[in-house]
N, C-alpha and C positions, 0 to 999 in steps of 0.2 A: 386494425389495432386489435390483439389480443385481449383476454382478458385478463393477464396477468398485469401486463404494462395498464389497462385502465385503471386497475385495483390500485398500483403504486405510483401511479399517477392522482388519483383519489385522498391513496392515504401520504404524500407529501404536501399536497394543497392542506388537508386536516388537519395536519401537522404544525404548520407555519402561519395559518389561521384562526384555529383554536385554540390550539399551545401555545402559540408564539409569545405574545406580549407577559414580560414578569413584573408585575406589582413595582412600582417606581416611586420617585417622590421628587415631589417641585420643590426649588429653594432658586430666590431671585429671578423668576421667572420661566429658570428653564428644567425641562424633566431630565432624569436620572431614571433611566429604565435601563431595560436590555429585551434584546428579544432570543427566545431560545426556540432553534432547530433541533430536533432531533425522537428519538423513541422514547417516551417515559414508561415508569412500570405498567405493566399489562396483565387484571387477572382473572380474565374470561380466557373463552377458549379462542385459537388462533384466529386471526382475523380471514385467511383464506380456506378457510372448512373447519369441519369438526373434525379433529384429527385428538380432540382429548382421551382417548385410552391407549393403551397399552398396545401395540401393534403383536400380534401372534407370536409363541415361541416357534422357531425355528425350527424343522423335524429331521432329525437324525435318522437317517435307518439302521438297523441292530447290526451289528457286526459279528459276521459267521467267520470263527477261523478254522482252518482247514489244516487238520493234520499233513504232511506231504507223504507222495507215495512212497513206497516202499517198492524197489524192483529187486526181485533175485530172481542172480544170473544162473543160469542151468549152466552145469559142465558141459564144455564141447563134449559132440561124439567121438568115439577114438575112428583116427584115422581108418580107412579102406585098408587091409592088407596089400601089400608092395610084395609082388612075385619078378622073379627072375625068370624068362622064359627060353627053353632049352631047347636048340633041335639035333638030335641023336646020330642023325645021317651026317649033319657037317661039324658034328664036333665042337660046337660054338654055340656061344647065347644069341638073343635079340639086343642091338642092333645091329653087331659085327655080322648076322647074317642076317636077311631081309627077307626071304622067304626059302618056307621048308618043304619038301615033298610031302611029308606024313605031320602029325598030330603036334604040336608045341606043346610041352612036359613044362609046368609050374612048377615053379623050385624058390622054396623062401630063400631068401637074399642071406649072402653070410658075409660076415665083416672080412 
């Protein structure tokens, strides 16, 4: 048996035994009472602990807000230059010809 159910085991018996009978009255022999079950007012502190103060405020922690970043974008680099490459002996660029005897001549590209 816990001690909670002994407690309200305790205070129903106290209840219906102390409390119970209400002030009645005899006429021709027989009573006129009532009996009453139940909690009447109560103005100590709770019956199962001392629980009479104010339980702690609650604790908030501070609230940090945060700007958002900021990113800037760098310009891309400008492209690589794009050469056309020229071999002199065949008269032709890369890839119409695929290999040159001598030197491959860079030649910017023309529209």
């Amino acid at each position: 048996m816990t001690r909670t159910s002994a407690v309200l085991g305790l205070l129903i018996v106290g209840l219906v035994v102390l409390g119970g009978a209400a002030p009645g009255h005899a006429s021709h022999g027989h009573w006129h009472g009532g009996v009453f079950v139940g909690v009447g007012p109560w103005w100590g502190p709770p019956f199962w602990g001392p629980y009479w103060w104010y339980p702690p405020p609650y604790y908030y922690p501070p609230v940090v807000i945060q700007e958002p970043q900021v990113y800037i974008e760098r310009p891309a680099p400008p492209p690589p230059p794009v050469y056309w490459y020229y071999c002199r002996s065949a008269h032709a660029y890369y890839p119409s010809v695929q290999t040159c005897p001598e030197e491959w001549v860079k030649v910017p590209p023309q529209p």
